[in-house]
N, C-alpha and C positions, 0 to 999 in steps of 0.2 A: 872479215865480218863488217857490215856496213853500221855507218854511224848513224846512230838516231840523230833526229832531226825535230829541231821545236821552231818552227812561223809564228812569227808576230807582227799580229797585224792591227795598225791603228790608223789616224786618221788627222789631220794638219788642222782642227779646229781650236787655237792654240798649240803652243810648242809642249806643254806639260804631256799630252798622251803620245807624241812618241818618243818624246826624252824617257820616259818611263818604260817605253819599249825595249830601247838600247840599253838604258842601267839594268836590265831586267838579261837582257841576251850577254852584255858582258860581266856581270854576276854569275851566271852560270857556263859561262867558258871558263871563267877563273876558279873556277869548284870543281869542273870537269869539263878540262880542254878536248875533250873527245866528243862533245855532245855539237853537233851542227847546228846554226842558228840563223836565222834571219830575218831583219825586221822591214817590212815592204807598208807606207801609208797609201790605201789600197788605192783610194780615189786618183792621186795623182800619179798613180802606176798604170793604171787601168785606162784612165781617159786626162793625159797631161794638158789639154784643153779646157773643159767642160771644170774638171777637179778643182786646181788652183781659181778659175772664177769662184766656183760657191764659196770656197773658202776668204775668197776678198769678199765677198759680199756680206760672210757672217761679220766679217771683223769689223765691216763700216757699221753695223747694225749693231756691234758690241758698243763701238766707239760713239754712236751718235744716238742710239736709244737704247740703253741699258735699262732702264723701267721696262720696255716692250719685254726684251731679253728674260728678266725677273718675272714679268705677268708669264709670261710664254711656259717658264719653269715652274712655275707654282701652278697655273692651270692643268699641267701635264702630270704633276708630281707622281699619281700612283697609277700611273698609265703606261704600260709598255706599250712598246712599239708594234701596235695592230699589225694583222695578216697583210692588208692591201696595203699600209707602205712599204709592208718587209720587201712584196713582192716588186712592189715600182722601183725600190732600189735595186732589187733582182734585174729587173727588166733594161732598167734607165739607165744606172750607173758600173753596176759590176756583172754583165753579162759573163766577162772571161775571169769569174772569182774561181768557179771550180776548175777551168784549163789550167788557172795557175797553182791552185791545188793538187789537181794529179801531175804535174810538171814537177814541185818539188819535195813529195811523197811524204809530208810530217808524219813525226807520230805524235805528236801534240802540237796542238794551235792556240794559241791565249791572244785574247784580243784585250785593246787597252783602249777603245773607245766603242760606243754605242750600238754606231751602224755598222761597220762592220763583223761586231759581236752576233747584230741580227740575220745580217746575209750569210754567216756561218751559220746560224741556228737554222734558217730557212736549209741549208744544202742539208745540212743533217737531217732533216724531218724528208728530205729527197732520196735520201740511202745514204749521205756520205759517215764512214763509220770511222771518223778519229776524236777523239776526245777534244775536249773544248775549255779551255780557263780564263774566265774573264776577272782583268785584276782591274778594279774601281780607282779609279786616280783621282779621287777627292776624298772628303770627310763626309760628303753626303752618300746618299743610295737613292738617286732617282729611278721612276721606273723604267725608264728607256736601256736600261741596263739588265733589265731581266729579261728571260724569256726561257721554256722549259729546256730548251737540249744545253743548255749549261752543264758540264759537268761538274764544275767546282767554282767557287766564287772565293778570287782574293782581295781582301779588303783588308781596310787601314786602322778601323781602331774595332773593338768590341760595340761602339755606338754604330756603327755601319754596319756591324752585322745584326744588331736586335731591328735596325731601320729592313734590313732586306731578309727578315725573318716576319714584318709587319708585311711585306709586301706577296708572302706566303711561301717565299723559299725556304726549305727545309735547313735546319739547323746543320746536318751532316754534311751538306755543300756548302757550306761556309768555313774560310778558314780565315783567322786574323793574322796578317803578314806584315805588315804594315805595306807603306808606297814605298818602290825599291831605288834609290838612287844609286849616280855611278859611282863606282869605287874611289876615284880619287875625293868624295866627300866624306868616306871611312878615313881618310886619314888626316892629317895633320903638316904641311908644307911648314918652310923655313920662316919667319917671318923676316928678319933682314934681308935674304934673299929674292923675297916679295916684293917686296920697295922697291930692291933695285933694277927689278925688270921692270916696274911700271913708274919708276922715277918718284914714289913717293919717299914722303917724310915721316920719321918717326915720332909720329903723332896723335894724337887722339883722331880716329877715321870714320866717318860713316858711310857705305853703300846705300844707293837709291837705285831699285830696278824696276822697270816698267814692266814686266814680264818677254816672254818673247817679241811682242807685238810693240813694243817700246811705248805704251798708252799713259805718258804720264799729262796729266789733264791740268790741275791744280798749280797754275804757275805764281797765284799767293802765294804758298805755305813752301813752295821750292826755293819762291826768291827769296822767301823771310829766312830761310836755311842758309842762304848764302851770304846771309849776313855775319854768320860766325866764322868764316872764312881765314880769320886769321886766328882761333883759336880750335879748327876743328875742320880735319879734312876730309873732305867730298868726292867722291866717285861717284858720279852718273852712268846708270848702264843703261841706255835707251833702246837693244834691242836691234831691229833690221828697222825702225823707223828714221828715216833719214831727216826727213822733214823736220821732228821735234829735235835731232840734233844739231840740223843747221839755226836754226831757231837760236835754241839755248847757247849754243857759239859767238851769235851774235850780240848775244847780250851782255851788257859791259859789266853787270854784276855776276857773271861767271865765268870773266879774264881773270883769272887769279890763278898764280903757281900751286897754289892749295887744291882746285878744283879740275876734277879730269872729267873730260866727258867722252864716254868709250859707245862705241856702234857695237852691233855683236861678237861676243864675247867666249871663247870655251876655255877661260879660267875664271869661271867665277864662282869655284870652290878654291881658290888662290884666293881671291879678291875677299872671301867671307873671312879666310882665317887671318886676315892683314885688319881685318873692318871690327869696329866696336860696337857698330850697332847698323843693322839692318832695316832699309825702310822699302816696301814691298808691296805692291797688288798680294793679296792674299789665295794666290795659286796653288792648286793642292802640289803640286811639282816643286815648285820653289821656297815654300814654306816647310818642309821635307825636307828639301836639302839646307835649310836655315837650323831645323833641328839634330838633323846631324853634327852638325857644328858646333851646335850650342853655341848661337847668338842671339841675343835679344833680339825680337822685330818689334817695328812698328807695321800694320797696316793702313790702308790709304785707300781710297775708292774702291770697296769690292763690286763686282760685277753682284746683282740682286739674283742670288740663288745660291747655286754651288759656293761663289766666293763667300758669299755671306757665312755658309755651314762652318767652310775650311776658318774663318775667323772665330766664330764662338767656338770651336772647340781650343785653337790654340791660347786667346786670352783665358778660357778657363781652366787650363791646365797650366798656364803662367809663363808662358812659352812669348808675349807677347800682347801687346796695348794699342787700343785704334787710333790714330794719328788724327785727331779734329779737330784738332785749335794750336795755334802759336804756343799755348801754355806746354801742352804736351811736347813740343819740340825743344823751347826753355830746358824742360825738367830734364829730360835727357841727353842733349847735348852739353849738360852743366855736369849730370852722373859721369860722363864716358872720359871727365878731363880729371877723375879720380882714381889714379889707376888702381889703389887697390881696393876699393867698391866695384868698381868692373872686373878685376881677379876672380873678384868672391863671385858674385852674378853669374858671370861664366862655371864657375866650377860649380855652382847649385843647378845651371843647366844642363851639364853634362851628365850629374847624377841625376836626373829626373829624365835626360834622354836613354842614361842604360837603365833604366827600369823599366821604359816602356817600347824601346823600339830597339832592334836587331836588326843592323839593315841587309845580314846577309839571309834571313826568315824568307824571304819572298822565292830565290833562286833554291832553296831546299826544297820548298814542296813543289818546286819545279821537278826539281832531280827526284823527288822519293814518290812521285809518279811515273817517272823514265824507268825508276830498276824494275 
């Protein structure tokens, strides 16, 4: 009997929608290692030229005008994505979308970012008859994420689904899943064992992550951090950005055995559960896998839009505090050298995370559409 088969398809504008692809595909091989998967980010499969530039282009445009960014988002907010760009992207960028759809015959295809959500919508409104699930990887619900041949919409909290119930999606295709991270942030690593693979100390620890795109900006309030150096130790996760690594290397206040400053990283569900506190762009991906954990964040320059959404929900549900003055770093780097104030913290956010999130929800209404 032939194995069903689920395609996921996202897209490299940020590392957050296709890291949610994979935890999403190996979530549900772990549920049921029979089910076939694949996750292909369409752009740079399709056209490995053309692809990777828009994507450096957004990033310089994330990194150098974030208000534009912000205007760009809020001008658009309740606007899907029109007929004539669904179709320029049809034309321009994923002419071989359906070859590679009859090539690897899904029966279900879930997209985890925008455009390719739409060039699936378009093939469907074409005659292609396979079911469609688009899972939202933020705390917002922009419009560029709707559009009718959706079959089901998965989303992150019950506020994302009344937002894409305003935008006149039917309550019956929405389902609240939360954002699915990988499995190794379900669980719990050694923490001595931690240390000793990354040479730290057992010590009061903070994590600092730039997101994928290593954008940390703010070299006041990094360096004022690295003042506490000898009472509180630093992990720098910069990402694939070399440049802000080589930088921070060179700088004499962050030679210290205390301070690590790591390039890209795939243990940094190790690095959370070794860390006492979390300091973070407010990425709907990384802030997900921080709740998994149940680690305090701090947030730091969100990008104006989505980031901004993915913030006010997490500080209001106590998940996390905005990062905008020295005093806020004080306060907390002085909490994290209490260990049993930081016990208690942590154990109040674990139970606040099983109440609201199940990270294996996502991969079930995967599978309870496959039987």
């Amino acid at each position: 009997m032939r194995k069903k088969r689920v395609l996921l398809l996202s897209e490299g504008f940020g590392s957050g929608h296709t890291q949610a692809a994979y935890a999403l595909a190996v979530g549900i091989k772990q549920l049921n290692p029979d089910i076939q998967t694949r996750v292909i980010e369409l752009g740079k499969f399709l056209n490995p030229v053309l692809g990777p530039w828009i994507v450096s282009a957004y990033r310089k445009t994330v990194s150098k005008q974030p208000k534009l960014v912000g205007m760009m988002y809020r001008t658009n907010y309740k606007r899907s994505l029109n007929r004539f760009t669904q179709l320029a992207l049809h034309r321009i960028f994923y002419t071989h979308t359906s070859q590679v759809i009859a090539q690897l015959k899904p029966d279900l295809i879930v997209c985890t970012h925008p455009v390719p959500n739409a060039v699936v919508g378009r093939l469907k409104r074409l005659g292609l008859n396979v079911p469609l699930y688009t899972l939202i990887t933020d705390y917002d619900a922009h419009g560029t994420w709707t559009n009718a041949e959706v079959t089901k919409y998965l989303v992150s909290t019950p506020i994302v689904k009344r937002k894409l119930m305003a935008h006149g999606i039917p309550p019956a295709r929405i389902e609240v899943t939360g954002i699915p991270v990988h499995p190794t942030f379900w669980t719990t690593f050694d923490r001595n064992e931690i240390q000793r693979q990354f040479d730290l100390k057992p010590m009061p620890t903070v994590l600092v992550m730039g997101g994928g795109w290593g954008l940390l900006q703010d070299n006041d309030l990094f360096e004022y951090m690295a003042r506490y150096r000898d009472k509180v130790q630093l992990i720098f996760c910069v990402g694939s950005n070399e440049k802000v690594r080589g930088q921070m290397a060179s700088n004499p206040l962050f030679q210290h055995t205390n301070i690590k400053i790591l390039g890209f990283t795939r243990e940094v569900s190790k690095l959370m559960d070794v860390s006492d506190l979390l300091i973070t762009k407010p990425g709907g991906m990384t802030c997900t896998e921080g709740l998994s954990k149940g680690i305090p964040m701090l947030f730091y320059e969100p990008i104006p839009g989505q980031e901004e959404e993915n913030c006010e929900y997490f500080i209001r549900n106590g998940f996390g505090e905005m990062l905008d003055s020295r005093q806020t770093i004080d306060k907390w780097f002085t909490l994290i050298q209490e260990p049993y104030a930081t016990v208690q913290f942590r154990r109040t956010l674990m139970s606040k995370r099983n109440q609201q999130y199940n990270p294996e929800q996502c991969s079930r209404a995967i599978l309870q559409m496959m039987q």
